[in-house]
C-alpha positions as CSV (number, residue, x, y, z in Angstrom):
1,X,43.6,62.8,50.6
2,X,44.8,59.2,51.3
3,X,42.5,56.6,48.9
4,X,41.1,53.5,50.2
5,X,41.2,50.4,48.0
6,X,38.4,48.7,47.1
7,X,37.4,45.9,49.9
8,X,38.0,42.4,49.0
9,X,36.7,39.4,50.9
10,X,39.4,37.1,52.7
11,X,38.8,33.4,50.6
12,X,39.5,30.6,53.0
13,X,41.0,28.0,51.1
14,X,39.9,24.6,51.5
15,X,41.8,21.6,53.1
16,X,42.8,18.9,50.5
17,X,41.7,15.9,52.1
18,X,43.9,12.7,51.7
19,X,44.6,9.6,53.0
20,X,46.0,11.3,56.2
21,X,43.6,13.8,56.1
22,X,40.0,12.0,57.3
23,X,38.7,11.3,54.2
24,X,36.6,8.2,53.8
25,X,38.7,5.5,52.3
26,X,36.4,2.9,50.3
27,X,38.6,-0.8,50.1
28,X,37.0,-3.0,47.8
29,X,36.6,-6.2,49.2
30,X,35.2,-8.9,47.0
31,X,34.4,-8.0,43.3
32,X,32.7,-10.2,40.4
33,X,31.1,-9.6,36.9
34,X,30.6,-13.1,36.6
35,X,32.0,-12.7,33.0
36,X,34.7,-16.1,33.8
37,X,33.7,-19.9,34.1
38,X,36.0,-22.0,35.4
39,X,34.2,-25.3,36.0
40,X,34.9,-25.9,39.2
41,X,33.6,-28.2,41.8
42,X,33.2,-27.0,45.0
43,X,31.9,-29.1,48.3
44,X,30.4,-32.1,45.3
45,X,28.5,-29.1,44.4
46,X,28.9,-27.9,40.5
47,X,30.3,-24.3,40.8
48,X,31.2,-22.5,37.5
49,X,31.6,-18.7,38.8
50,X,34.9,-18.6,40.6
51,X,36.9,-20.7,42.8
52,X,36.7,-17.8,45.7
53,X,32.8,-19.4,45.8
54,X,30.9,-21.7,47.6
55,X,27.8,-22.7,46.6
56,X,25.3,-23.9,49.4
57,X,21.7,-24.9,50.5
58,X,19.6,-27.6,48.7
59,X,22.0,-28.8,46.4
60,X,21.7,-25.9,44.1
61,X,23.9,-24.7,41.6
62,X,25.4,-21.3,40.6
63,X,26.4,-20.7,36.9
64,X,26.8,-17.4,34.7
65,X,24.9,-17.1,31.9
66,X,27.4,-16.0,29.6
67,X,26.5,-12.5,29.8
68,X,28.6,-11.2,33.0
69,X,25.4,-12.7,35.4
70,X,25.0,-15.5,38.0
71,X,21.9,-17.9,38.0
72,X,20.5,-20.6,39.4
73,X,20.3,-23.4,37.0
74,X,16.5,-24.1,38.9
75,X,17.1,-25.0,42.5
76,X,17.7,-23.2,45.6
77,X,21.0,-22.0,45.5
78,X,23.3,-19.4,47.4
79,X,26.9,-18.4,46.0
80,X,29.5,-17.1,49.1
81,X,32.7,-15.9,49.4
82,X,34.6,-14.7,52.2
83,X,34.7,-10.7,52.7
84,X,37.1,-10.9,55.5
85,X,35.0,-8.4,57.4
86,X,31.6,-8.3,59.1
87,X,30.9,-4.5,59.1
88,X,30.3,-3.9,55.0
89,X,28.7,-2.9,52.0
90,X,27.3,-5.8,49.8
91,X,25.7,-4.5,46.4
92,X,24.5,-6.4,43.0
93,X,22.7,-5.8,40.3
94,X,19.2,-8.3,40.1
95,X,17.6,-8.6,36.8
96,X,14.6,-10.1,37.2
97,X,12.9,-13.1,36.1
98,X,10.0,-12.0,33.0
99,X,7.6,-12.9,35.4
100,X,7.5,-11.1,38.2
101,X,5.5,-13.5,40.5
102,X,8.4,-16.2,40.3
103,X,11.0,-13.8,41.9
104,X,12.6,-14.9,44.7
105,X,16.4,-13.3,44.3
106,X,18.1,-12.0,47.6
107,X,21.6,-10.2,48.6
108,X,23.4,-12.2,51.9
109,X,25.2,-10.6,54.4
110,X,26.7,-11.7,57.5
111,X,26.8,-15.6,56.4
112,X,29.0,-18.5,57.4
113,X,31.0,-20.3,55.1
114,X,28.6,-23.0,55.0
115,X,25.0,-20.9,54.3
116,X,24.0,-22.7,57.7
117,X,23.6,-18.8,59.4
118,X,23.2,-15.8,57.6
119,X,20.9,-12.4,56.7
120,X,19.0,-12.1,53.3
121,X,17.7,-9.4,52.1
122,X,15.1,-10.6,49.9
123,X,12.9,-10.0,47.2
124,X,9.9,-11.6,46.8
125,X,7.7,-10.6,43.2
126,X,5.0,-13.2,44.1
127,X,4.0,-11.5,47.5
128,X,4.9,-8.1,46.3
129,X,7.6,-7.7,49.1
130,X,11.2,-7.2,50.2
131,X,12.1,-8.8,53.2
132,X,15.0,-9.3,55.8
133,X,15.4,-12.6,57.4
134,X,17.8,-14.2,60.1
135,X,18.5,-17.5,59.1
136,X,19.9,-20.1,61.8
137,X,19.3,-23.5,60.5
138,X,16.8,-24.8,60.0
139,X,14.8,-21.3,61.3
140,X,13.9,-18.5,59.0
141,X,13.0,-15.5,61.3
142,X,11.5,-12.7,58.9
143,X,12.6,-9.3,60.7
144,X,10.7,-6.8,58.9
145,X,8.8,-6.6,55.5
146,X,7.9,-3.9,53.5
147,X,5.4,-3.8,50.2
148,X,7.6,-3.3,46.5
149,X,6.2,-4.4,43.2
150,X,8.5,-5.8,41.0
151,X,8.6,-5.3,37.2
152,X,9.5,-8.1,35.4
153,X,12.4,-8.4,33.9
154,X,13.9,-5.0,34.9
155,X,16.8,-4.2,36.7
156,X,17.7,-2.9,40.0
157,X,20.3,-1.9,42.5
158,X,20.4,-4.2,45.6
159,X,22.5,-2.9,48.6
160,X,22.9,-4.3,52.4
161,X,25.0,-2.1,55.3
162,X,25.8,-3.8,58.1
163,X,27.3,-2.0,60.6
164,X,27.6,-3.3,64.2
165,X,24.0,-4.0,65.5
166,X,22.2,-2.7,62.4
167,X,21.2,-3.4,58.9
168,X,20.5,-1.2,55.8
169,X,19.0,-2.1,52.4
170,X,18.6,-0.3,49.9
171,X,16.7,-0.8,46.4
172,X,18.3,2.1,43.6
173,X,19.7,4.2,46.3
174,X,16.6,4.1,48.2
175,X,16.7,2.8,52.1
176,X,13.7,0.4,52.4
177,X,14.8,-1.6,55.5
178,X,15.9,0.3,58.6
179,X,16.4,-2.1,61.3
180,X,18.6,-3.1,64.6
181,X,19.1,-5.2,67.6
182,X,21.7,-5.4,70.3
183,X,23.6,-8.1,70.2
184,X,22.4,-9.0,66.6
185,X,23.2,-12.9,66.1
186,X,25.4,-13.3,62.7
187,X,27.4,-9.8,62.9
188,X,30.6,-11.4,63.0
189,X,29.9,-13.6,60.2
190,X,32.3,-12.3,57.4
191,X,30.5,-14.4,54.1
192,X,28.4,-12.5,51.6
193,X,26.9,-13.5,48.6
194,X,23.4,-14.3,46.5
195,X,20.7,-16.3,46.4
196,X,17.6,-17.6,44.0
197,X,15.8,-18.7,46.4
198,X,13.2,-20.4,44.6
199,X,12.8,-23.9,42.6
200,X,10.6,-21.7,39.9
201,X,13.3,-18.5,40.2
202,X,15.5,-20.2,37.0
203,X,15.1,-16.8,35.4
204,X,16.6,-14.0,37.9
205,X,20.0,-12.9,37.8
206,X,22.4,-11.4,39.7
207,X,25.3,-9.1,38.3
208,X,27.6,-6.6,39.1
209,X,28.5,-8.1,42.5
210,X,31.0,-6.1,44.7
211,X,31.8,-5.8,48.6
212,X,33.3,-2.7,49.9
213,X,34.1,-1.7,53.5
């Protein structure tokens, strides 16, 4: 009597993705931990955080703290560089000021060199909001708002997409703003940075700054 073996599933073996393969291939684009000074001036402005920077709007300036952050030494400030790219990811880490209703820190996306047009995703402790504006100078248009109490002096995550017509942002992981527009004015802009966007904001800070695409 002829035995039959015992029946063994057939295992398909996985493909091994590589670069060749269609894996997703992050490429870091801009990186800072704020951890250098160099003291330079940039544009008469006083710029200590890198010379790849520009600092720009009302005459602020951008320094670390000592402690791998960026801040505003009190005015409204924004710090760019160039990502080479328009379609990205821009994510920091915000600590916030003690108290929460002078907040006003924001991620930029989609800027020009000079600050003159670009998209903030901001956060705003005194209304108890994050918002996304177009900015075309001198015209902030708020696109969408939606409520977040902030804790002060915690941490959190900030994160834009831009992709095309659309932008994501993201608080922790968390998608908070979904919005698009054909023909979305600013998505070939390839400057990306933050701002403290207030003249009370001395205390927020932004860390852990990187670009990827």
């Amino acid at each position: 009597m002829r035995m039959r073996g015992r029946w063994k599933p057939r295992m398909r073996l996985g493909r091994a993705w590589g670069k060749s393969g269609g894996a997703s291939i992050v490429t870091t684009l801009l990186q800072d931990n704020f951890s250098e000074a160099n003291n330079t001036d940039v544009n008469g402005k006083a710029l200590d955080i890198g010379g790849t920077w520009v600092v720009t709007d009302t005459g602020g300036v951008m320094a670390t703290d000592g402690l791998n952050h960026v801040k505003s030494t009190g005015l409204d400030a924004t710090c760019l560089a160039d990502a080479s790219q328009a379609n990205v990811t821009v994510q920091a880490v915000m600590k916030m000021n003690a108290d929460a209703n002078l907040v006003n820190i924001s991620l930029t996306a989609n800027c020009n060199s000079d600050g003159t047009e670009k998209w903030i995703f901001e956060c705003n402790g005194g209304d108890a909001l994050l918002k996304l504006h177009n900015f075309v100078d001198p015209t902030y248009t708020t696109v969408d708002t939606i409520a977040f109490t902030v804790v002060g002096g915690s941490s959190y995550t900030f994160k834009i997409i831009t992709n095309g017509d659309s932008i994501k942002c993201y608080v922790d992981g968390v998608l908070k703003i979904n919005w698009s527009e054909s023909n979305r004015p600013g998505k070939t802009l390839t400057y990306c940075g933050i701002r403290i966007a207030s003249t009370n904001d001395g205390g927020s800070l932004g860390g852990s700054f990187i670009v990827t695409a």
